[in-house]
C-alpha positions as CSV (number, residue, x, y, z in Angstrom):
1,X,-30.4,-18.5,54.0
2,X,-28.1,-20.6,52.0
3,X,-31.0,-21.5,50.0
4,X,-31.5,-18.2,49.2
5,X,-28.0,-17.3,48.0
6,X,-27.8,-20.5,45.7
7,X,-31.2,-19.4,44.2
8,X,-29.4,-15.6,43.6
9,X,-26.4,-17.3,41.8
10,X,-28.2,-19.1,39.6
11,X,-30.5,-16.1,38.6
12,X,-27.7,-13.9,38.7
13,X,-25.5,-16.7,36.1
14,X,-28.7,-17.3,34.0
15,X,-29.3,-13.2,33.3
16,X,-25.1,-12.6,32.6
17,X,-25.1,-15.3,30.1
18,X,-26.7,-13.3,27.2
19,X,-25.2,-10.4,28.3
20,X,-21.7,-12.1,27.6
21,X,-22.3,-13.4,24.4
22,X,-23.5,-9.7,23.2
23,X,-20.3,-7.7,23.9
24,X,-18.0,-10.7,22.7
25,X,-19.8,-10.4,19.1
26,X,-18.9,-6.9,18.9
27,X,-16.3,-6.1,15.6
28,X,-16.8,-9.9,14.5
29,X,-15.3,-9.3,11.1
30,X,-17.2,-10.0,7.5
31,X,-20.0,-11.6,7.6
32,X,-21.0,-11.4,11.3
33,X,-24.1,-11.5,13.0
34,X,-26.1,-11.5,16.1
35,X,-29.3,-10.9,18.5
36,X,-29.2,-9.3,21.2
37,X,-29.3,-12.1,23.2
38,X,-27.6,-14.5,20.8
39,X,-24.0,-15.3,20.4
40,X,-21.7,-14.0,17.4
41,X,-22.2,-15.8,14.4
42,X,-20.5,-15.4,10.9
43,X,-21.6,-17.0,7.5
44,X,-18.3,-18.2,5.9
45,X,-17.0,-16.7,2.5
46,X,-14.5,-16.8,0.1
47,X,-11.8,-13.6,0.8
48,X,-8.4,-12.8,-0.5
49,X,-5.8,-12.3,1.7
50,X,-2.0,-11.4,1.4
51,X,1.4,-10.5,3.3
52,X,3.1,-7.0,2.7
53,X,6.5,-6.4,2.1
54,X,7.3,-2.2,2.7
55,X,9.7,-0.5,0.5
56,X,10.4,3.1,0.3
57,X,12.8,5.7,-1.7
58,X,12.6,9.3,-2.4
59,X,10.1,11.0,-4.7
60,X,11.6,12.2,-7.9
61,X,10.3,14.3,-10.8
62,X,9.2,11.9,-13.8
63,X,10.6,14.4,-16.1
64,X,14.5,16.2,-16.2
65,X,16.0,17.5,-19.3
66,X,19.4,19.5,-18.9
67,X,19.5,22.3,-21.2
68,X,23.0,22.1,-23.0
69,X,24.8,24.4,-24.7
70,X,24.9,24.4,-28.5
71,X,28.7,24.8,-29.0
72,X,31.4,26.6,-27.9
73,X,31.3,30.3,-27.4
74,X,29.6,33.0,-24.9
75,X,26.5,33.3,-22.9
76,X,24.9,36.7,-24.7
77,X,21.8,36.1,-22.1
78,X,20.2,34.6,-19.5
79,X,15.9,35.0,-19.8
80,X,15.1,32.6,-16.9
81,X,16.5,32.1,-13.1
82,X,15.3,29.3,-10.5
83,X,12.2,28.7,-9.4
84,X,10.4,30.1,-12.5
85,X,7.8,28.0,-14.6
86,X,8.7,28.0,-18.1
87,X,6.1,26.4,-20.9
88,X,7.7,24.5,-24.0
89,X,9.0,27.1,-26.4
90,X,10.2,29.8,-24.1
91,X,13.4,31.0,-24.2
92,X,15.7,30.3,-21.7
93,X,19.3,31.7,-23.1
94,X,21.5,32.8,-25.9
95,X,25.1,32.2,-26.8
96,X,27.6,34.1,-29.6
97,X,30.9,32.8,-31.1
98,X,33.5,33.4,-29.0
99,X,35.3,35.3,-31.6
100,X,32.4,37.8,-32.5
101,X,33.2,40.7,-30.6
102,X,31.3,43.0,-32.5
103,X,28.3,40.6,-32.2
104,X,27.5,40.9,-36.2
105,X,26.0,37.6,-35.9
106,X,23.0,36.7,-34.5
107,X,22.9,34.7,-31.4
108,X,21.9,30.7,-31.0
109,X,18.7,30.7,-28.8
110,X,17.8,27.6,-26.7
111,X,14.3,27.2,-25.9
112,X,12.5,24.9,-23.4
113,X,12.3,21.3,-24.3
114,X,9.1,20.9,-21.9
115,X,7.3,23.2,-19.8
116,X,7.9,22.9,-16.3
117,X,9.8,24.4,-13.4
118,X,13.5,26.2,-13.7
119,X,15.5,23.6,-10.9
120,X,19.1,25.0,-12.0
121,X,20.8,28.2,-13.9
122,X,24.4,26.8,-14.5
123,X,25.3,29.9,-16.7
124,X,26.2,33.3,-15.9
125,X,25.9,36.1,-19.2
126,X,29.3,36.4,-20.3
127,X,30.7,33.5,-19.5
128,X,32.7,31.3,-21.8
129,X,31.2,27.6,-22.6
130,X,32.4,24.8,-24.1
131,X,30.2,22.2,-26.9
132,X,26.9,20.4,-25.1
133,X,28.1,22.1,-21.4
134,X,25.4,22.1,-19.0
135,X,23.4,25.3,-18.5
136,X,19.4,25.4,-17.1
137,X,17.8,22.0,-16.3
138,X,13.7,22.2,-15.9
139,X,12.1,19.4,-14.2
140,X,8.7,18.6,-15.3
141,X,5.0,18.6,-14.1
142,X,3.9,15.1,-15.0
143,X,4.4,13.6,-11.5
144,X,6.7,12.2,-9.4
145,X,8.8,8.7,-10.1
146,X,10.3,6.4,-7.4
147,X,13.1,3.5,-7.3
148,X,12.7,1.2,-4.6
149,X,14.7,-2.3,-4.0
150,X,12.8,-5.2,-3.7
151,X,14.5,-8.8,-2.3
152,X,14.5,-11.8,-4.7
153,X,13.1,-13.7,-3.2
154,X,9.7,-11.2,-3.2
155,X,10.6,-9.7,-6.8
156,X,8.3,-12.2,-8.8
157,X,5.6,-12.3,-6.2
158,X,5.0,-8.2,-7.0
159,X,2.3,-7.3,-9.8
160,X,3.2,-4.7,-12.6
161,X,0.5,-2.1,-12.8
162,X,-0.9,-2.4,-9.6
163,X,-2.6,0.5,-7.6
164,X,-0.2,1.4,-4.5
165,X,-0.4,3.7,-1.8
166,X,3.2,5.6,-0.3
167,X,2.8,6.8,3.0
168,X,5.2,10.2,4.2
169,X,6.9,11.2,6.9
170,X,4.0,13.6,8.1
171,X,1.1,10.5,7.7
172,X,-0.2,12.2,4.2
173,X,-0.5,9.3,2.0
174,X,-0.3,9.6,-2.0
175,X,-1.5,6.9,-4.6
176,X,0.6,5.4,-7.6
177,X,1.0,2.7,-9.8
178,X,3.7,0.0,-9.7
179,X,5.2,0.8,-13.3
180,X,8.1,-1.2,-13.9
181,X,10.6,-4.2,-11.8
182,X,13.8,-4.5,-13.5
183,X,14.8,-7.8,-15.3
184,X,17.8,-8.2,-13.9
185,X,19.0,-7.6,-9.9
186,X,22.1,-6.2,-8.8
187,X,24.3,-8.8,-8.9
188,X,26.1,-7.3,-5.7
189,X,23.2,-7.4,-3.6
190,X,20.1,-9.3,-4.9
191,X,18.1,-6.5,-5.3
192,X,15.4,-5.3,-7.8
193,X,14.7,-2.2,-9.2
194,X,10.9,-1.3,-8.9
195,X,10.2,1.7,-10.0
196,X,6.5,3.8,-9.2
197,X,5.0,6.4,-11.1
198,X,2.6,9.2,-8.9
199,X,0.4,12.1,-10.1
200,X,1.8,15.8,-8.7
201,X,-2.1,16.8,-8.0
202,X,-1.1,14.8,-4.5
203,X,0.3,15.9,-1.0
204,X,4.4,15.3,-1.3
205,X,6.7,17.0,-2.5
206,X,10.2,16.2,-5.1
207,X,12.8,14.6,-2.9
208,X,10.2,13.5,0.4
209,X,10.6,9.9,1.1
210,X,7.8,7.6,1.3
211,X,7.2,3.9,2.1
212,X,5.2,1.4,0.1
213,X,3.6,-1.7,1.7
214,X,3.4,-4.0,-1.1
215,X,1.1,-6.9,-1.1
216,X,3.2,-10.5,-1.9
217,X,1.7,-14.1,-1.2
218,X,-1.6,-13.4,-2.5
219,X,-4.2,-16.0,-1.7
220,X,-8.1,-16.9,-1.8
221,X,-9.8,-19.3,0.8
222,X,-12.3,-19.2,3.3
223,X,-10.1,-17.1,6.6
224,X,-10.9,-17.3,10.3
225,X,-9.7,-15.6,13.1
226,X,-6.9,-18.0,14.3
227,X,-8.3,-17.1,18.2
228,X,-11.4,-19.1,17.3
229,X,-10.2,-22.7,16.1
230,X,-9.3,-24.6,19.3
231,X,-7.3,-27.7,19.4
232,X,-8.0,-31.2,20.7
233,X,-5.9,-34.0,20.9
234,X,-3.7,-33.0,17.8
235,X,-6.8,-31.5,15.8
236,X,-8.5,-28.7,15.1
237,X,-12.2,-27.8,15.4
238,X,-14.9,-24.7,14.8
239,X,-17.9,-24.6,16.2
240,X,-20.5,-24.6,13.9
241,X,-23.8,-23.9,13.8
242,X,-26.6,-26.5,13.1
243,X,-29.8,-25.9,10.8
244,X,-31.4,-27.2,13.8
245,X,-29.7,-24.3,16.0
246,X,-26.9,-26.3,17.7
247,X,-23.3,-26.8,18.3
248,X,-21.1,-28.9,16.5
249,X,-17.3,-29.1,17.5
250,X,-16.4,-29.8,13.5
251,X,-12.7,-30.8,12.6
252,X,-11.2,-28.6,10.2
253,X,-8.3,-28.6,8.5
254,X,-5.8,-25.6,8.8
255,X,-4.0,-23.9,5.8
256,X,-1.4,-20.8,5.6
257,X,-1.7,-17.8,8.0
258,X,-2.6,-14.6,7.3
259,X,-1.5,-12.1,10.4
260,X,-4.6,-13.1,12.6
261,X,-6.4,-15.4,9.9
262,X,-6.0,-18.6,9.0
263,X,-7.2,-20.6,5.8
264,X,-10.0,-23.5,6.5
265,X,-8.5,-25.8,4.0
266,X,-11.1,-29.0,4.7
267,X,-14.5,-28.8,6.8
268,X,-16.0,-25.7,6.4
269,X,-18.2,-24.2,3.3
270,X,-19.1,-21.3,1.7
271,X,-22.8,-20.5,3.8
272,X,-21.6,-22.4,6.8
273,X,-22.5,-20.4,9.9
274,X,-19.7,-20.7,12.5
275,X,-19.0,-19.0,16.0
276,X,-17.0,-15.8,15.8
277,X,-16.2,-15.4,19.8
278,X,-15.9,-18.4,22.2
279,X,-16.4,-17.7,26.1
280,X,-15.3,-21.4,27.0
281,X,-18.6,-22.6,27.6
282,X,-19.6,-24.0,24.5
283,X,-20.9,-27.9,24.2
284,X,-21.5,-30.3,21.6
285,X,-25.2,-30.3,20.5
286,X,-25.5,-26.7,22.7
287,X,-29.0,-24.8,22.1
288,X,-28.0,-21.2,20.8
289,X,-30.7,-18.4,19.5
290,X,-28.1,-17.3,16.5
291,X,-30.4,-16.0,13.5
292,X,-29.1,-17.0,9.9
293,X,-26.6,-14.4,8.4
């Protein structure tokens, strides 16, 4: 009888073994392979990897221009009131001299500077104005712009004219370019002025804030799951896979860290076919069916 159940065990451990290796290869990351009764296996390759840094302001129109008032005298009319789009050209009011009460005179006309939409009437018809006083301000249709503050210590490490994506409040996400970083910080704080530049054909909307994740320490290098390299003795080691379809413990050498990856700085090559899950079982010199990536 006890015969019997050692005999089970060991048919029962032999048939589980595959079975093991299969699920633990499952979302193995670039470059990964296996059979269905082999283990995971990746082929390594060069990536790029990088840490984020978020920043986030509110989404202003690219474009403003406050309509002023050409000199002193008095509103004769008001064409336009908020909300309305206006193109370039229109008229948007008229003013008299103050002292032409039998309006002989014709009346200065202010026109739009750009087409866009009417954000403020600061004028009543009527009403009495003094030189270059504000009176309808049109924001434009170009797109949106945003200031963000950026540490110095991540300022340089940011690339002008690189694609970013802001994220809103309700998850929509709208793509820009990073347009300009300020030469100088505020002296006060550290802080530089980026500033990012998004079409209007987007979800969001003027005065929604967003957040940026920026990419900073950028670098290339053959990356490995950090859960993977295991430690001996004050060194590190990957198992590797042979030509010859065997395990080798090979010593490594570790670089930066990426979230979960870390850079293989020394002792693993571009091709090199290495383990991607580890059950705790592996040997030195190990017989695997892993078929090349």
């Amino acid at each position: 009888m006890y015969r019997y159940c050692f005999l089970s065990i060991v048919v029962l451990f032999l048939t589980v073994t595959p079975v093991t290796w299969a699920q633990q290869g499952r979302n193995t990351g670039q470059g990964s392979s296996q059979s269905a009764s082999g283990p995971p296996v990746a082929a390594a390759q060069v990536s790029e990897q990088f840490h984020t840094v978020s920043v986030g302001g509110r989404l202003q129109p690219k474009s403003r221009i406050v309509h002023r008032t050409f000199n002193a005298g008095i509103i004769r009319s008001v064409a336009v009131e908020e909300g309305d789009f206006v193109e370039e050209g229109r008229e948007l009011f008229s003013s008299g001299r103050k002292d032409d009460m039998e309006k002989r005179y014709e009346p200065f006309v202010v026109t739009a500077r750009i087409s866009g939409w009417v954000s403020e009437v600061l004028i009543q018809t009527d009403d009495e104005t003094e030189d270059a006083e504000p009176a309808v301000v049109i924001i434009g249709t170009e797109g949106y712009v945003l200031d963000a503050y950026i540490s110095d210590k991540d300022a340089s490490k940011v690339q002008l004219g690189q694609q970013v994506t802001a994220r809103t409040a309700g998850g929509d996400e709208i793509r820009g370019v990073l347009a300009n970083r300020s030469q100088e910080p505020d002296y006060n704080t550290g802080l530089f002025t980026l500033t990012f530049h998004f079409s209007d054909r987007q979800q969001g909307h003027i005065g929604e804030f967003v957040i940026i994740d920026l990419p900073v320490d950028r670098a290339k290098g053959i990356f490995v799951r950090r859960e993977i390299v295991t430690r001996r003795y004050g060194k590190y080691f990957l198992w590797v896979v042979t030509g010859a379809q065997e395990l080798e413990a090979r010593e490594v050498v570790l670089g930066p860290v990426y979230r979960d990856l870390v850079r293989i700085d020394q002792g693993l090559q571009t091709g090199d076919r290495y383990l991607t899950r580890l059950t705790g079982r592996e040997k030195e010199g190990m017989k695997i069916n892993a078929p090349g990536t």
